[in-house]
C-alpha positions as CSV (number, residue, x, y, z in Angstrom):
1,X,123.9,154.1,93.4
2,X,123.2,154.8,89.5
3,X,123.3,151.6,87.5
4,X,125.6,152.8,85.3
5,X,128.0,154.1,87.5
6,X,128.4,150.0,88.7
7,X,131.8,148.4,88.2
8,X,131.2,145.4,85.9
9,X,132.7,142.4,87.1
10,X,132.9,138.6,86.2
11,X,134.7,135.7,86.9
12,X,134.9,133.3,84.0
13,X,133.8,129.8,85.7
14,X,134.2,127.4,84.2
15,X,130.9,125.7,82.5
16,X,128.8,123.1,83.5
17,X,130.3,120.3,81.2
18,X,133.7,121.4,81.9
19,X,133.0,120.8,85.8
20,X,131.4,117.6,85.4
21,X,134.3,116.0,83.2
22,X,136.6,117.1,86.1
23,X,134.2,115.1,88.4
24,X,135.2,112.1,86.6
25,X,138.9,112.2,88.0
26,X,136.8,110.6,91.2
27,X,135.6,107.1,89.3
28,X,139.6,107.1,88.5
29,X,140.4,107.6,92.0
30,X,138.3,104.9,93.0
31,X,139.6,102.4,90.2
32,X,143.2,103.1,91.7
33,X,142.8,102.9,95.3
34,X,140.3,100.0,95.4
35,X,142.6,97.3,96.1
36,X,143.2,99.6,99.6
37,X,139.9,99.3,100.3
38,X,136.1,100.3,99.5
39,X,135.6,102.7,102.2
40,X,139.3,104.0,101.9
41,X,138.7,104.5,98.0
42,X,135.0,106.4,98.0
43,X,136.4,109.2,100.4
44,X,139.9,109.4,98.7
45,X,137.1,109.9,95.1
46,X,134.9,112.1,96.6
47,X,137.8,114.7,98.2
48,X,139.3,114.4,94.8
49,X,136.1,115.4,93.0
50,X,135.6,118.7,94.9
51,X,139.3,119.7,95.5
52,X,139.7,119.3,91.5
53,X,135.9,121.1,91.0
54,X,136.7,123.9,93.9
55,X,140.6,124.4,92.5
56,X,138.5,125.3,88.8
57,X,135.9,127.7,90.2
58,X,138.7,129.6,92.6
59,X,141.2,130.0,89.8
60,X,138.6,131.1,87.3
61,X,139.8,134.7,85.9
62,X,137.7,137.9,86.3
63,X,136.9,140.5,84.0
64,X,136.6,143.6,85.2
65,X,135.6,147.3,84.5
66,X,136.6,149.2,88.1
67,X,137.3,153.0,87.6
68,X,139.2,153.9,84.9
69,X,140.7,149.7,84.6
70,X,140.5,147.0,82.7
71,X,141.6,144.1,84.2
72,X,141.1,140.8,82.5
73,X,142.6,137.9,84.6
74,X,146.1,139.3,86.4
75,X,146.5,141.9,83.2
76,X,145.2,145.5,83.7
77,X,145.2,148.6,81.3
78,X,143.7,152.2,81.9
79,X,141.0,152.3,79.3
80,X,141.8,155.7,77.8
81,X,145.0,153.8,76.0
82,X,141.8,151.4,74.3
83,X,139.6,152.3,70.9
84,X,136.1,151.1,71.0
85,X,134.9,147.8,72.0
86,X,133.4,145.2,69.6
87,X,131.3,142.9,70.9
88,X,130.6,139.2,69.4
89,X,128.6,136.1,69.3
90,X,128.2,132.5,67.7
91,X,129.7,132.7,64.6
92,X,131.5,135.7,64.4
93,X,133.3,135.0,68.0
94,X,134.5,132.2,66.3
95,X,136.0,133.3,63.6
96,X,137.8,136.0,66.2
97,X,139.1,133.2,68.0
98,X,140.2,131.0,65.4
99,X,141.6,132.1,62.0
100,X,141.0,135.7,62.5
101,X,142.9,136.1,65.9
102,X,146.4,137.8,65.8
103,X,149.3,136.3,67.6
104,X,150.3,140.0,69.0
105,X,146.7,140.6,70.4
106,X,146.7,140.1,74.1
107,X,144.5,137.2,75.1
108,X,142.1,135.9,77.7
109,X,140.2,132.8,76.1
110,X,137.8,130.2,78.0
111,X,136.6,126.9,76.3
112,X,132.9,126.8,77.0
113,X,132.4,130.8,77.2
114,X,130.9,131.5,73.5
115,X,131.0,135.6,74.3
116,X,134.4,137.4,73.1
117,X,135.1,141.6,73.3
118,X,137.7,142.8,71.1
119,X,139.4,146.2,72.3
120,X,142.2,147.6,70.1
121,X,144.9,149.2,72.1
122,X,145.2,152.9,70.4
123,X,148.4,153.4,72.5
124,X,151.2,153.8,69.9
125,X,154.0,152.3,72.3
126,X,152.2,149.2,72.4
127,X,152.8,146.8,70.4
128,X,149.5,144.7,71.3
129,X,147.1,145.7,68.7
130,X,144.2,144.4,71.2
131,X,142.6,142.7,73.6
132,X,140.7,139.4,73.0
133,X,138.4,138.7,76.0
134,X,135.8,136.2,76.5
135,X,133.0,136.9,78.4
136,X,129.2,135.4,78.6
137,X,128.2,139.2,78.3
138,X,130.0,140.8,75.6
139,X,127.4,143.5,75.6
140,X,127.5,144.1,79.0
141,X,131.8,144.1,79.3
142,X,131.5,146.8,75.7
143,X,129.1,149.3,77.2
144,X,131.2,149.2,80.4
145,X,134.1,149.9,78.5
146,X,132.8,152.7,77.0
147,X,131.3,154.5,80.1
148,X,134.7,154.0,82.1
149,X,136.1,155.5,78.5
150,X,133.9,158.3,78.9
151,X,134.0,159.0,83.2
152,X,136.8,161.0,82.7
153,X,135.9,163.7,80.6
154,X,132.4,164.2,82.4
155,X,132.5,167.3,84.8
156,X,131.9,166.1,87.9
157,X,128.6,168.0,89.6
């Protein structure tokens, strides 16, 4: 298969530090229930640690660039209604994210995920002006954006 002819696809776990401050939901576990027991109250803190840890990683969002669709959690939009991509780091995904983000953009933000894409919506029924994604390759998600963008309108050989 040609590399760029690869769907891109990610799923936006969450990060190490938010993973290990759900892991602390166990220490609690154990505070409550050891009056039940010491053996009772490990188990009960350990099965709460990894259905809490497990329950994060499975309900992570993906991004994705499949065909002619972006999909970005459970929201999908054929790419030809998008303008072009702009991706961002450090302090300029920031600023997108904080005082430079519109409340009518459409948004998919992760705490711990410093990447963001910004696609504006060129579809004039719309009234999101764009799409606000983070990702922990904004390069990656922007050029696959563009060749999906582009797929169409290549002759096919």
């Amino acid at each position: 298969m040609n590399p760029s002819a690869r769907p891109y696809r990610e799923r936006l776990a969450p990060s190490l530090w938010m993973l290990v401050a759900a892991a602390v939901c166990a220490p609690m576990a154990v505070l409550v229930l050891a009056p039940a027991g010491a053996v009772i109250a490990l188990i009960v803190g350990v099965v709460v640690a990894a259905v809490i840890v497990t329950a994060m990683v499975a309900t992570a969002p993906v991004v994705s660039v499949n065909g002619s669709t972006l999909r970005a959690g459970r929201a999908h939009i054929d790419v030809s209604l998008l303008g072009d991509p702009t991706a961002l780091t450090g302090a300029d995904a920031r600023d997108a994210r904080g005082p430079k983000l519109s409340a009518r953009a459409w948004h998919l933000l992760r705490g711990g995920i410093d990447g963001l894409v910004v696609v504006p919506v060129i579809d004039q029924d719309d009234p999101t002006p764009a799409w606000v994604i983070s990702t922990r390759t904004p390069d990656r998600l922007a050029a696959a954006v563009r060749r999906a963008q582009l797929r169409p309108s290549t002759p096919r050989r």
